[in-house]
C-alpha positions in Angstrom: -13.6 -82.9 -59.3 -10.4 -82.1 -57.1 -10.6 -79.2 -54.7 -6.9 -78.0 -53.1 -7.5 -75.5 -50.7 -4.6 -73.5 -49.6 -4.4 -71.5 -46.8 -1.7 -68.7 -45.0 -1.0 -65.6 -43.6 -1.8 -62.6 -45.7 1.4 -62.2 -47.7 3.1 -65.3 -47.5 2.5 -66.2 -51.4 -0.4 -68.1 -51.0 -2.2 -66.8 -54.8 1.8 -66.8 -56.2 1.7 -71.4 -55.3 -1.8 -71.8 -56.3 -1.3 -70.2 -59.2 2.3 -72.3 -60.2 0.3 -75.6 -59.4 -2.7 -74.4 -61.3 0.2 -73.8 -64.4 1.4 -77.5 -63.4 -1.6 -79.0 -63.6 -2.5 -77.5 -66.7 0.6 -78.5 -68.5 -0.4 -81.8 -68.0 -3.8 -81.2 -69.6 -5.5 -82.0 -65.9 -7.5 -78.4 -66.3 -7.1 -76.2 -63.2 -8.3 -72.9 -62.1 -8.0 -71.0 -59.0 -10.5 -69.4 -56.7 -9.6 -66.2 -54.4 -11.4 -66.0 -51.1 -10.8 -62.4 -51.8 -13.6 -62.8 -54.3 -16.1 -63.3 -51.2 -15.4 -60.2 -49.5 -18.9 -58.9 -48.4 -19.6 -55.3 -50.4 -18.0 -52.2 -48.7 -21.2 -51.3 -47.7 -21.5 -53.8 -45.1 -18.0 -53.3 -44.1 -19.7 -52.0 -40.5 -20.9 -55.4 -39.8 -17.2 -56.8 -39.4 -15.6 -53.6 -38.2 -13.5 -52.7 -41.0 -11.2 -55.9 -40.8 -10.9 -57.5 -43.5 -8.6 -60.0 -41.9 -11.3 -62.0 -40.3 -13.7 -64.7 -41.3 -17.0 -62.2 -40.5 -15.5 -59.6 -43.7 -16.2 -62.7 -46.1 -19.7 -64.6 -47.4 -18.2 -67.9 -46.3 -21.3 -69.7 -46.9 -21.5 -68.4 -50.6 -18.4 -69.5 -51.5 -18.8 -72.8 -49.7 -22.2 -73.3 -51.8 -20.3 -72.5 -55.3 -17.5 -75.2 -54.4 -19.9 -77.8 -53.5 -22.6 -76.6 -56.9 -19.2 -77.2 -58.9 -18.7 -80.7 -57.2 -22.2 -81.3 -58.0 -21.3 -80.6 -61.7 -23.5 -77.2 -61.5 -21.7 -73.9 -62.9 -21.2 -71.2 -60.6 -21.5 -67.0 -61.1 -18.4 -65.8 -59.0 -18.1 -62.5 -57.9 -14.6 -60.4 -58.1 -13.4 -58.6 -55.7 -11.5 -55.0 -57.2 -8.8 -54.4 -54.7 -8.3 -51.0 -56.2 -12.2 -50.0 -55.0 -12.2 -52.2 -52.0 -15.5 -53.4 -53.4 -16.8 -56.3 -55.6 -17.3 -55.6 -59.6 -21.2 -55.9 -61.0 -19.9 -58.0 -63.2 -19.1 -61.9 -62.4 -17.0 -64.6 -63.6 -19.1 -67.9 -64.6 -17.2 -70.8 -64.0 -18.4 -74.2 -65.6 -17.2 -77.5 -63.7 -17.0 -79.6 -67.4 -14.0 -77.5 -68.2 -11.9 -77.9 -65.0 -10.9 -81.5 -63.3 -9.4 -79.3 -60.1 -10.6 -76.4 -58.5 -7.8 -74.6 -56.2 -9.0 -72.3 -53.4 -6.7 -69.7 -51.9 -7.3 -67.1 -48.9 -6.0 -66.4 -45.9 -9.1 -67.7 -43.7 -10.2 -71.4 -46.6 -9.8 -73.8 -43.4 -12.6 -71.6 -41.4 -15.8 -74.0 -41.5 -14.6 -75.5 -44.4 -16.1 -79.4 -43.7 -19.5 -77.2 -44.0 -18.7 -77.1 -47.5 -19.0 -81.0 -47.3 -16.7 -81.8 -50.4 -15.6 -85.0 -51.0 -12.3 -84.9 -52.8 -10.1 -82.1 -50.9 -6.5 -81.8 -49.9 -5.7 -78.9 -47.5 -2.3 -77.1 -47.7 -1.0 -74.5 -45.2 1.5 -72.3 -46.4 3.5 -70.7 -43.6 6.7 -68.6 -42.8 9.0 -68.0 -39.8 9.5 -64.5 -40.7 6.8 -61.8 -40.1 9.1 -59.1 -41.8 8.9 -60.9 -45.0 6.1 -61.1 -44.4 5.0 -57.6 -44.1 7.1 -56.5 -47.1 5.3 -58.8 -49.1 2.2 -57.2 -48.4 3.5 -53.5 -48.6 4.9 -54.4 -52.2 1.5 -55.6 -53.4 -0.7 -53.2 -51.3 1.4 -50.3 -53.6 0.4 -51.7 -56.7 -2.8 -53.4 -56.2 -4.6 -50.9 -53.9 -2.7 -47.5 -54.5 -1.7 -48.7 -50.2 1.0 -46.5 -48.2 3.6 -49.1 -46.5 2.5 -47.6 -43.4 -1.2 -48.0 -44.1 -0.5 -51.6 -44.9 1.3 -51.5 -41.5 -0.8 -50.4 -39.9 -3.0 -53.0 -40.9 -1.3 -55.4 -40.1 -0.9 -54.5 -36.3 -4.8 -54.7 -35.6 
């Protein structure tokens, strides 16, 4: 199994590229799906124990996902969770994912690098998406903070600044 692991800024079309490789790869019957970081969020309820910011490596159960990457590698299927943007919360339900019906497993999030050689995985190509500009930046994420989250542009500015 191939793991790509693509990391950026919040907003700088990070899930938009994994998602057009994923396409790529499956059109050329090399099956692919992708995994959001966002999908590690810890529950709301512990959102004290990383002070609300959900920009940092703390608001996310790193080691979780680092054990479902390396239980896929291991041929092992894996119980996801998903992450509801809309209730800032993670679903009671969970997405299984079998490695026998996937050759490439692509990770996206803002924070993938952060201790990701704990994950120990052998086949893995790391991509870093960036961006010169900030202000496309920012109306990225105030576009899709509207329609994913309900989110005022100033709320997601706001945001943004801490």
């Amino acid at each position: 199994m191939k793991f790509i692991v693509i990391a950026g800024a919040s907003g700088c079309g990070k899930t938009t590229i994994a998602y057009e490789v994923a396409e790529l790869y499956n059109d050329q019957d090399q099956p692919a799906i992708v995994v959001s970081m966002d999908d590690y969020y810890r529950r709301r309820n512990e959102a004290h124990l990383f002070g609300y910011n959900y920009d940092t490596h703390q608001a996310f159960e790193v080691q979780m996902l680092h054990e479902h990457l390396k239980a896929l590698e291991n041929g092992n299927s894996v119980n996801k969770p998903i992450y509801s943007k809309k209730t800032g919360d993670r679903l009671e339900v969970t997405e299984t994912i079998n490695p026998e019906n996937y050759q490439i497993v692509i990770v996206e999030g803002i924070l993938t690098f952060h201790d990701i050689k704990q994950a120990n995985l052998n086949n893995m190509v790391k991509v870093l998406i960036q961006t010169d500009s900030y202000n496309e930046i920012l109306a990225r994420r105030c576009s899709r903070d509207m329609k994913d989250m309900d989110c005022e542009p100033k709320e997601t500015k706001k945001r943004g600044e801490a």
